[in-house]
C-alpha positions as CSV (number, residue, x, y, z in Angstrom):
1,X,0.0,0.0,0.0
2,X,1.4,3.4,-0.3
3,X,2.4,5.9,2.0
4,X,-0.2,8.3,3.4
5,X,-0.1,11.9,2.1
6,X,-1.4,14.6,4.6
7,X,-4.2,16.5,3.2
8,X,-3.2,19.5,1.4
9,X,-4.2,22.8,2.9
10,X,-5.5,24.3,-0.6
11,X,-7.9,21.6,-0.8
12,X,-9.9,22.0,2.4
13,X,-9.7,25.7,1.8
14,X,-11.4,24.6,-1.2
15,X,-13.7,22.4,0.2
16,X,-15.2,24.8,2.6
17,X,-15.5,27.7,0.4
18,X,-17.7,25.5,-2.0
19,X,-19.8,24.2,0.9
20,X,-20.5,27.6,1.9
21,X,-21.2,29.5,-1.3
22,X,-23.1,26.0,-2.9
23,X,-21.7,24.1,-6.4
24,X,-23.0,23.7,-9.7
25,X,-25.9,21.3,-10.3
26,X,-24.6,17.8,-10.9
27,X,-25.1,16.8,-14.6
28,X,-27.0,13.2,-15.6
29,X,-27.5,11.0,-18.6
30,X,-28.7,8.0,-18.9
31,X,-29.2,7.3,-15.3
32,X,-25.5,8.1,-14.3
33,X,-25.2,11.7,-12.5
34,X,-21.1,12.9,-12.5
35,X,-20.9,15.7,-9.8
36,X,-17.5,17.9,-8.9
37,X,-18.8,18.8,-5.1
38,X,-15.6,18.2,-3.8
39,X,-14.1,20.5,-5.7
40,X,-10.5,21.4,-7.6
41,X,-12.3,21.4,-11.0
42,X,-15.8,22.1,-12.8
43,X,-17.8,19.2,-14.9
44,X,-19.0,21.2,-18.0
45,X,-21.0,18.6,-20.0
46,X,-21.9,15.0,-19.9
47,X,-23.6,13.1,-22.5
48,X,-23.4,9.3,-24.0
49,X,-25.5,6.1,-22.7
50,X,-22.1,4.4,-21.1
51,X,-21.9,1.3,-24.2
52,X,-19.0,0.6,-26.3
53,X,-19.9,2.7,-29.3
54,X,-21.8,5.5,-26.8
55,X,-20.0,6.1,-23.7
56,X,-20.5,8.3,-21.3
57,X,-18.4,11.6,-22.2
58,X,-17.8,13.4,-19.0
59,X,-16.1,17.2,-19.9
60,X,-14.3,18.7,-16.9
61,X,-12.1,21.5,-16.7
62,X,-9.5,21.1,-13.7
63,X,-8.2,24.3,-12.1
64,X,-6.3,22.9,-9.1
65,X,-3.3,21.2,-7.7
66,X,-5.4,18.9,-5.2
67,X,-6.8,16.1,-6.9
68,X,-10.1,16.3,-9.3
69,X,-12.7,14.2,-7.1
70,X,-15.5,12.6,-9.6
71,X,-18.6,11.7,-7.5
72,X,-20.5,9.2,-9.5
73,X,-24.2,8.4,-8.3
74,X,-26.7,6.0,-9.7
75,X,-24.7,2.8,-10.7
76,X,-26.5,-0.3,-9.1
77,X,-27.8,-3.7,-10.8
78,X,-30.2,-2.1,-12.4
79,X,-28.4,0.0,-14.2
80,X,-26.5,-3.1,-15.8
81,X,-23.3,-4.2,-18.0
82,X,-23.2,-1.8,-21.0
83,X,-20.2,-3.2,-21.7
84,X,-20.5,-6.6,-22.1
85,X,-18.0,-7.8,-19.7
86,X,-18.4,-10.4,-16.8
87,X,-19.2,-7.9,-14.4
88,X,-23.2,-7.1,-12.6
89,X,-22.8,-3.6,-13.9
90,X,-20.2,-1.5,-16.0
91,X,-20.6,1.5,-18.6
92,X,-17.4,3.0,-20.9
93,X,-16.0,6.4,-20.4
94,X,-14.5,9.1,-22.3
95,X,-13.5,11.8,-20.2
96,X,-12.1,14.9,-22.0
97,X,-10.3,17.2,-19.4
98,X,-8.8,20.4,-20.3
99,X,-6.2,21.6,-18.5
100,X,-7.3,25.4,-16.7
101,X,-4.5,25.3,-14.3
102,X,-0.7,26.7,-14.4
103,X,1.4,23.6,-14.8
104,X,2.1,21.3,-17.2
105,X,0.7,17.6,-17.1
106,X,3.1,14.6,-17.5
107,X,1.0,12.3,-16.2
108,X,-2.8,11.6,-15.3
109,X,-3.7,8.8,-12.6
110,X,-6.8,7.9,-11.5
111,X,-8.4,6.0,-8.7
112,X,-11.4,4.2,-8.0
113,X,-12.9,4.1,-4.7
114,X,-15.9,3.7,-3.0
115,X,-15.3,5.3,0.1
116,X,-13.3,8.7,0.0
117,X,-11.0,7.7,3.0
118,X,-10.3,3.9,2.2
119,X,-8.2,2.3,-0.9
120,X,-10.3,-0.3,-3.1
121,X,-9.9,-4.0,-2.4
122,X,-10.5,-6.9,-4.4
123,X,-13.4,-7.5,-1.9
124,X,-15.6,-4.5,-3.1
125,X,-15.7,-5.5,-6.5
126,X,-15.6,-1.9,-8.1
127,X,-12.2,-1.9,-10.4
128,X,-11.7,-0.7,-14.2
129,X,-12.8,-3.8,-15.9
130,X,-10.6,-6.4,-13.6
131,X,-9.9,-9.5,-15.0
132,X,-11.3,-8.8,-18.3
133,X,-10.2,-7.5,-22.1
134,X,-12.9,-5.3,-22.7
135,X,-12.7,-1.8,-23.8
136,X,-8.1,-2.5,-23.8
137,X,-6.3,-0.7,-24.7
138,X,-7.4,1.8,-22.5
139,X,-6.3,5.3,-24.7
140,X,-5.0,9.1,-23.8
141,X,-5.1,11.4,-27.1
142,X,-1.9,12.5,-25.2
143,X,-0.6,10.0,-23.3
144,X,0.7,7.0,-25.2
145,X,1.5,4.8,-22.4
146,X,-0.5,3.6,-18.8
147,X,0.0,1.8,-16.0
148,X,-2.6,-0.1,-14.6
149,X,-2.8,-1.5,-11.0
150,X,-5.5,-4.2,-9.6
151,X,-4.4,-5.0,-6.0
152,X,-4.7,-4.0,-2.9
153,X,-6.3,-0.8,-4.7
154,X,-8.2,-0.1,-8.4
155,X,-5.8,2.6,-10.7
156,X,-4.9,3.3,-14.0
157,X,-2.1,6.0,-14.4
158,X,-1.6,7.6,-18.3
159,X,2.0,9.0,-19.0
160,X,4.3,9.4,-21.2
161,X,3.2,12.8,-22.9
162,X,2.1,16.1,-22.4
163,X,-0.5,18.1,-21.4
164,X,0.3,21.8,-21.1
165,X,-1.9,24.6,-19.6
166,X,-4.8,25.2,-22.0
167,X,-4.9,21.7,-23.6
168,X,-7.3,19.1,-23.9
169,X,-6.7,15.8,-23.4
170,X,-9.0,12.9,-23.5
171,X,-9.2,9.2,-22.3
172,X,-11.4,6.1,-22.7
173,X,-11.7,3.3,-20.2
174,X,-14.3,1.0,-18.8
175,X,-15.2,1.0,-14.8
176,X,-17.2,-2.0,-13.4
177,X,-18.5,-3.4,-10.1
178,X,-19.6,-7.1,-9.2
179,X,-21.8,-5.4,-5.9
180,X,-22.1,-2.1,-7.4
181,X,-22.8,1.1,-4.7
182,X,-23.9,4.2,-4.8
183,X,-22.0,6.7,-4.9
184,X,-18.6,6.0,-5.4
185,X,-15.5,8.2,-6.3
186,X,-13.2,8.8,-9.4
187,X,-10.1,10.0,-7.6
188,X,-7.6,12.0,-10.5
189,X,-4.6,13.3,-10.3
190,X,-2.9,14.8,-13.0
191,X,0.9,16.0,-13.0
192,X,3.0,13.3,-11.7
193,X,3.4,10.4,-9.3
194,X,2.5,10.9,-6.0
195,X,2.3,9.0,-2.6
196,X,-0.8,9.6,-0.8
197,X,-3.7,7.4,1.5
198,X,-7.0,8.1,2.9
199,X,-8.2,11.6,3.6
200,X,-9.6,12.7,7.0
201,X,-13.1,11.5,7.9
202,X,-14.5,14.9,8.4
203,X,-13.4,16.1,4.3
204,X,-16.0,13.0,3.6
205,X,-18.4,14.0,5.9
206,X,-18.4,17.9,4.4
207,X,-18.8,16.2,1.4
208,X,-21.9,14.1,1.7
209,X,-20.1,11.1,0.5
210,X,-19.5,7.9,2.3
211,X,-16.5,6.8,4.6
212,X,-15.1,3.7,6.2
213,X,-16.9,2.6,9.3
């Protein structure tokens, strides 16, 4: 597992000045609502039904160093496999994510979890298509090369380009659960490797998303 990363300052600051002065409405389609209520970057447009041929296409613009929190509501049985894998329910996703802050991006990583203060484990069953081929390659229009990482937590890290400030850069990848939940968490972090672990209960519980018991 890797090492814990105190919370940076700039995102609680963050944090409690969107609590206070309220967020944008969450956007939906197809029974899938993407919301950036915790902050450090601004969903734009979502569209798609989440199948091979018509994924979901989440737009974000991220402004901030801390990382880019995607809240994800309405997954459940129910929803289903739009994907076609072996998992209860899954959908594909393009997210297209321009870069409004003032560095350059070498790398994007992102991380699946269900609860904002606890890595996924294999037990939980949310992952980005575990144990199957479908949707691979997973593609960046700007990163060439990715890392992807089942155990003990769900991540998928893009690298080996560049995305400087003002740029655009997309990526397509499946996410699935075998006991899906609602809601769960698309943690991103662009710019480059870095340690970090579980954020403080009380971020969560500002948040009005799920923690570890």
């Amino acid at each position: 597992m890797r090492p814990r990363r105190p919370l940076l300052l700039a995102f609680a600051v963050a944090l409690a000045l969107r609590s206070e002065s309220g967020v944008a409405a969450p956007l939906s389609s197809s029974g899938i609502t993407f919301s950036d209520e915790l902050g450090g970057f601004s969903v734009t447009s979502v569209s798609g039904t989440g199948t091979l041929s018509d994924p979901f296409v989440v737009a974000e613009d991220v402004t901030g160093p801390q990382e880019a929190i995607l809240v994800i509501k309405g997954f459940s049985a129910g929803f289903g496999n739009r994907v076609g894998s072996h998992h209860l329910a899954g959908f594909a996703l393009e997210k297209v994510v321009t870069n409004k802050s003032s560095d350059d991006w070498n790398l994007f990583e992102m991380e699946l979890r269900e609860v904002l203060d606890q890595q996924s484990p294999y037990g939980d069953g949310l992952s980005f298509g575990q144990a199957s081929s479908v949707g691979r390659p997973f593609t960046s229009s700007a990163f060439p090369l990715n890392d992807e990482v089942d155990e003990p937590y769900d991540s998928v890290s893009f690298h080996g380009g560049v995305v400087r400030p003002g740029e655009t850069v997309t990526f397509h990848l499946i996410i699935t659960d075998t006991s899906p939940v609602s809601p769960f968490l698309l943690l991103q972090q662009p710019s480059k490797i870095v340690a970090r672990g579980p954020r403080p209960a009380l971020t969560a519980e500002r948040a009005g998303v799920p923690t570890a018991p």
